[in-house]
Steps between C-alpha positions, in 0.01 A plus 500: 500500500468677172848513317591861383489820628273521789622856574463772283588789747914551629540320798498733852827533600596477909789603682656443842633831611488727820722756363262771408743647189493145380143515500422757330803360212264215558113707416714715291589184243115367489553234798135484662567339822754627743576224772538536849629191661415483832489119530788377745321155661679203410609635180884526567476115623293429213777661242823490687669290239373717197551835351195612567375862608465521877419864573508690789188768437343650752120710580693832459639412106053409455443820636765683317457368125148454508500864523692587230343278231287642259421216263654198624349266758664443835514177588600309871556158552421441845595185751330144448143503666659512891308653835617807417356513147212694543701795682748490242194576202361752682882697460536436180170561408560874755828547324361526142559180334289444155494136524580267739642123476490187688764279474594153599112408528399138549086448534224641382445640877782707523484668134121552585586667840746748318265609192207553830742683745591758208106482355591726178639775663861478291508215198659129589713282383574118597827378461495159413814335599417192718406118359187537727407775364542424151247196619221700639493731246184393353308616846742801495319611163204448650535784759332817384744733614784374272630773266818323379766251586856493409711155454820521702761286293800524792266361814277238322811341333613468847145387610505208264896400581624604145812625350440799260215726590426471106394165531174584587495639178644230266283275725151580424423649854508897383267380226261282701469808753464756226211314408330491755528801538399656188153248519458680833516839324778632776781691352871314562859512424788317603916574621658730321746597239873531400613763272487446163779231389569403865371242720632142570131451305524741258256796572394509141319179570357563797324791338358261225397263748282785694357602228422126386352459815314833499680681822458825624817643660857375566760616779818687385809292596773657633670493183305798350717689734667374775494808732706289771819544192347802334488826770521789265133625430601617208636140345221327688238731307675435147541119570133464673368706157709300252416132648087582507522675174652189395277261632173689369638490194540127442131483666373670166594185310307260694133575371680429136620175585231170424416182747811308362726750545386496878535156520812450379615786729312246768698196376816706531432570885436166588851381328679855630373408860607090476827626410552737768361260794719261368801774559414621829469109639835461393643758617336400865663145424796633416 
């Protein structure tokens, strides 16, 4: 993959919300994707030893916000590919959803199933968050109906038995995927983002290493505002506004900064994310 920066264009923000004031905060601040999380199969088994986001969204918050949105996408993650699957499109798709996602796919068969049983009639997204996935993504991208796929850092760490979902990063397997990807011509991304001057990986090189690696959109932690702490709309609106404002603003820089730059802000990862595996297995040993 080409060293530099691959993307020229701010990255598409997405947040997990089914508060409809936090929403529109949310489509207010420039965030392009608001998430409805309807996914509940396996996931709190999957997670229940991290902090992770396990929601608890429902038809009625689809039907709600997707009304009130007037430039924003709305987004619902559905279950993994089940028996009930195809009922549960056909109510998202009724309820008003822009775009649909898949998660927790694992062949070819069942990602090709989803992009047939919603044929175009919203836009699709494939979460990629499985090892098996991640191996038959080269028929995946073969599929005509693909319009994007998305690289979920917390489940595929878990897929592969690793520590720190940012592994995947410092590893080589977010770049091998991105470029397949990008041969394919199919529009990606990958996890998300911490505010500005945050994250146990700092989120200001996460943002180089998207752009390095020529990514299209990035989930909002919860750090941009943690509504679960935060419950005056008010505060939430100024905190939501100052943390994006923030974050768009250090995006300006990266079309300024050359192909070493970028990969010494690579080299960096890989020795931030050593350190911090090495922490965490400590502490587990402890």
């Amino acid at each position: 993959m080409r060293t530099g920066c691959e993307t020229t264009m701010a990255l598409e923000l997405m947040y997990i919300t089914n508060s409809p004031a936090v929403a529109l905060i949310a489509e207010k601040n420039g965030v392009d994707r608001i998430w409805i999380d309807l996914e509940i199969l396996g996931k709190e088994e999957r997670q229940k030893n991290m902090n992770s986001v396990k929601s608890h969204h429902t038809l009625q918050d689809v039907e709600e916000i997707s009304n009130m949105l007037t430039k924003s996408e709305c987004m619902v993650r559905i279950n993994p590919w089940n028996e009930n699957s195809v009922d549960e499109i056909e109510k998202v798709i009724t309820a008003g959803a822009d775009r649909i996602m898949l998660p927790m796919w694992k062949t070819v068969e069942e990602a090709n199933v989803f992009l047939k049983t919603v044929n175009r009639r919203i836009k699709t997204t494939l979460l990629l968050e499985t090892k098996e996935a991640a191996e038959s993504l080269d028929d995946v991208l073969r599929l005509p109906l693909v319009d994007e796929i998305h690289i979920g850092l917390n489940d595929l760490h878990l897929s592969y038995g690793l520590t720190f979902m940012f592994e995947l990063l410092a590893n080589g397997t977010v770049e091998q995927l991105c470029a397949k990807m990008k041969n394919a011509g199919i529009r990606y991304g990958f996890g998300g983002v911490a505010r500005i001057g945050e994250g146990m990986l700092p989120a200001e090189r996460v943002i180089m290493e998207h752009y390095r690696l020529g990514s299209t959109r990035a989930i909002l932690s919860r750090s941009f505002c943690n509504t679960e702490e935060i419950t005056d709309i008010s505060e939430i609106e100024k905190v939501f506004a100052e943390n994006v404002r923030i974050l768009r603003e250090y995006e300006k820089t990266m079309p300024s900064k050359n192909t070493s730059e970028y990969m010494d802000n690579r080299s960096k990862v890989v020795e931030a994310v050593t350190g911090i595996v090495k922490k965490i297995k400590e502490r587990k040993n402890a």
